[in-house]
N, C-alpha and C positions, 0 to 999 in steps of 0.2 A: 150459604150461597157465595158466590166468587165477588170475593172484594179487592181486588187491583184495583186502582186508584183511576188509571184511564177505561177501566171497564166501568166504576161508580159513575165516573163523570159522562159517559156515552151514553149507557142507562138513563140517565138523570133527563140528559138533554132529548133524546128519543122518544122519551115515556110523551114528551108532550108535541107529538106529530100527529097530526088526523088525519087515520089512514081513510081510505076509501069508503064510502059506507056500504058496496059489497063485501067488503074484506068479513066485517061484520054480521051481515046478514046471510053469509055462506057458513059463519060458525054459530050460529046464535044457538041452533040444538043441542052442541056439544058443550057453550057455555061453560054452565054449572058443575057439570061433570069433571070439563077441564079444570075450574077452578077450585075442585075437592083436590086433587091429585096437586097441584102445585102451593095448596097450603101443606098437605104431607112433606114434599119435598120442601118447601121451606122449616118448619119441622124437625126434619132431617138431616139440615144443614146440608144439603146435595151440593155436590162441588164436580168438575171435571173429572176427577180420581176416582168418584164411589154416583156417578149418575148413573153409569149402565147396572152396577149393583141393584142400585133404587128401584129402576124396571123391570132389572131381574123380579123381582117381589111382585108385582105388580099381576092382578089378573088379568085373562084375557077380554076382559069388556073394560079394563082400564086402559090394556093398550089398545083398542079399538076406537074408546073415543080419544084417545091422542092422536090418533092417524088421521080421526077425520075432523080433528080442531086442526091438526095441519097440513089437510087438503092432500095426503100422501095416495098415492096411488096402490102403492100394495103395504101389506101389512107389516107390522115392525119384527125385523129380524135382529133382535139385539145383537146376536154373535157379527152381523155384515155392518154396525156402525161404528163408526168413531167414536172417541171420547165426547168432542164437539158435538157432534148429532147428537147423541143422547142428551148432555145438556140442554143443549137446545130445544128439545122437544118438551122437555119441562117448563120451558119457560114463555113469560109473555112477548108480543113480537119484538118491543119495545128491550128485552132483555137475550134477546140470540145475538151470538157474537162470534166473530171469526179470530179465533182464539188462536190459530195456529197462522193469521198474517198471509196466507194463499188468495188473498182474494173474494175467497167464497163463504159464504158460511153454511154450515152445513147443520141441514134442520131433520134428524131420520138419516134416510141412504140420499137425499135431496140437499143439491147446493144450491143460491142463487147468489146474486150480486146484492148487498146491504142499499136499501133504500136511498139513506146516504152514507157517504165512504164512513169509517171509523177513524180514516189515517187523518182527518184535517184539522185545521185549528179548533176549538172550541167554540172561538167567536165565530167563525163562518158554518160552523153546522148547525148552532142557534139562528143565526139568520139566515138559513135554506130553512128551518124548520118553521120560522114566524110566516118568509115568505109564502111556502106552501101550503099553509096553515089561510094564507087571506085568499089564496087563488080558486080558480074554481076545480070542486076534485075532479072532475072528467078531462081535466087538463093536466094533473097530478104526475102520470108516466110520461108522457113527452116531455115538461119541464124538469125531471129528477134526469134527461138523457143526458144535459149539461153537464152533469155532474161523473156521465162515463168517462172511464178510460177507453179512446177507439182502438188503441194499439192492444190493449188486453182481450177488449172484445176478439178482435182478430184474432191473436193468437190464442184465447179459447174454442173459437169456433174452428181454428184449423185442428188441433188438437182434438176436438170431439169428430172430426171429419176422418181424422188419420186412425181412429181406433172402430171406424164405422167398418161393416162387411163390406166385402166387395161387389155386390149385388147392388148393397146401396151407392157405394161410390158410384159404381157406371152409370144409376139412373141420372146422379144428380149432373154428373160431367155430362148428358147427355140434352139435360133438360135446363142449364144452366148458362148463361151470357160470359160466362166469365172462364179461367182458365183454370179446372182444379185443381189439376197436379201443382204446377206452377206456385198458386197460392200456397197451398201445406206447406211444399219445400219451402216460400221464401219466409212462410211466419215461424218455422218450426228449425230454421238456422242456429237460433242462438235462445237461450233459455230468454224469456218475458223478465224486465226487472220492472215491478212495480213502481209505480208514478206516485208522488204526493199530487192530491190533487189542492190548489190553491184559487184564493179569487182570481188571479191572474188568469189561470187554464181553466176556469170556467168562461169567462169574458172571452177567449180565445174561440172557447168550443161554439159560445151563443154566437160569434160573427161567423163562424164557417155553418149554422146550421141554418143562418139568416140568407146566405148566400147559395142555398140549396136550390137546386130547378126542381121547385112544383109545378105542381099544375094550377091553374088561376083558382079553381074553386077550395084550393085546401091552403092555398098561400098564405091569401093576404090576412085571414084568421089567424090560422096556427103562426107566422109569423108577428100579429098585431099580439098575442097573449108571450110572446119571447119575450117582446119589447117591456111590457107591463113587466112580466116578471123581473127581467134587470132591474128594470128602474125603482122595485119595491126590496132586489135583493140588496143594490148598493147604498139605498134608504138605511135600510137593519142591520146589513155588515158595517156602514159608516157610527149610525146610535150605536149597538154593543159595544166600539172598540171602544168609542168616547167615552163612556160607561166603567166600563174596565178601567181605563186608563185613569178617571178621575176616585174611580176604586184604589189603583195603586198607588197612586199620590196622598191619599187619606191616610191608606194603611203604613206609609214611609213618614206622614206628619204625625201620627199617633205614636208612634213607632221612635222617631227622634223626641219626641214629647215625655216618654215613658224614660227613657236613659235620661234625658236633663232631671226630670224629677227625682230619679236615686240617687243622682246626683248631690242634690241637696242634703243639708241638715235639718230632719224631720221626721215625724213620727213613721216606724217603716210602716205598720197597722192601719193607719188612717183610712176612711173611705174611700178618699181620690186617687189613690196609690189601687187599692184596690179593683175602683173601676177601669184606673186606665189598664190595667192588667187583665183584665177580662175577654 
């Protein structure tokens, strides 16, 4: 399997998100099945280079319960995916990964947006993950929006608009408030430069989504569960960094502790030499 170091460490931090419990009970039949075929590929050692290999091999009720452990609409054409898709299809949700930095990641001939970004600190995407983890799940997708890019959105959305037939374009300019030509051209000027996203532009996004006109009956809810959320995200982003930080301080006292010690005249063998080198 792919062992790059910030993909180990994503995996790691992601494996312990609790997704939705439909997420689950939309796959539960494929389960088992799914999880014959991903101990092969581990096995295997399946990597980006030889995944669509792997499927090549694969029967056609292998790749059938792959498509419907990943909710795919039509069936797996290996020749129409990516490297990425096919990995990805192998793996648990927790281990799909946008490997080529677009944005998306691509699961099959299907992209979506990563739950939460891959691009941010470590310590902030443990602490969206604790957060979301105590929230309530039917609250799960509104407070993971925090976490969008709205300039990306945009400019996805003009892009899947600009490659739509023309049938479709007229209905929607017809049945729509806003201006579409206008739109495409102005999000489709200049190539998208991906954003980091940081606690700052999240705290950003939660006051501009606070400041939203609802309506009275969906307000004061969905904005009282914002409020919770900050206040539980700045909680856990605030403990991790402490965490860490009295982390690094150990590993730099151990660390200067270890050089005075060779320092010395003394047994180099001994056990205390030993542990502190451990």
């Amino acid at each position: 399997m792919e062992t790059l170091n910030r993909y180990q460490e994503h995996t790691s931090i992601m494996k312990g998100l609790n997704l939705h419990s439909d997420y689950h009970k939309a796959r539960e039949e494929y389960k088992d099945g799914f999880e014959e075929i991903y101990s092969k590929a581990v096995e295997s050692d399946v990597k980006l280079s030889n995944a669509k290999e792997f499927l090549s091999d694969l029967t056609q009720e292998e790749l059938s319960t792959l498509q419907n452990y990943s909710q795919l609409a039509n069936k797996i054409n290996i020749d129409e995916i990516s490297d990425e898709g096919a990995y990805n299809l192998l793996m648990h949700f927790y281990e799909k990964y946008d490997f080529d930095n677009d944005g998306f990641t691509e699961n099959g001939n299907n992209k979506s947006i990563s739950l939460i970004p891959q691009n941010i600190d470590s310590e902030l995407k443990e602490a969206l993950v604790n957060t979301i983890n105590s929230s309530d799940e039917d609250n799960t997708l509104s407070l993971l929006a925090l976490t969008l890019d709205i300039d990306q959105a945009k400019y996805d959305l003009a892009k899947h608009f600009d490659t739509m037939p023309d049938v479709q374009k007229e209905y929607i300019k017809q049945n729509s408030s806003f201006d579409f030509d206008n739109f495409v051209k102005s999000q489709l000027e200049e190539p998208y430069k991906q954003k980091k996203i940081t606690y700052e532009s999240i705290v950003s996004q939660l006051e501009y989504m606070l400041n939203l006109n609802l309506s009275e009956d969906t307000a004061m809810a969905f904005k009282e569960n914002l409020r919770k959320f900050a206040n539980s995200l700045e909680n856990e982003y605030k403990n991790i960094k402490d965490i860490k930080s009295i982390d690094t301080q150990s590993a730099i006292q151990i660390n200067t502790l270890v050089k005075n010690y060779k320092g010395l005249e003394t047994i180099a063998e001994d056990s205390f030499t030993k542990l502190l080198q451990s």
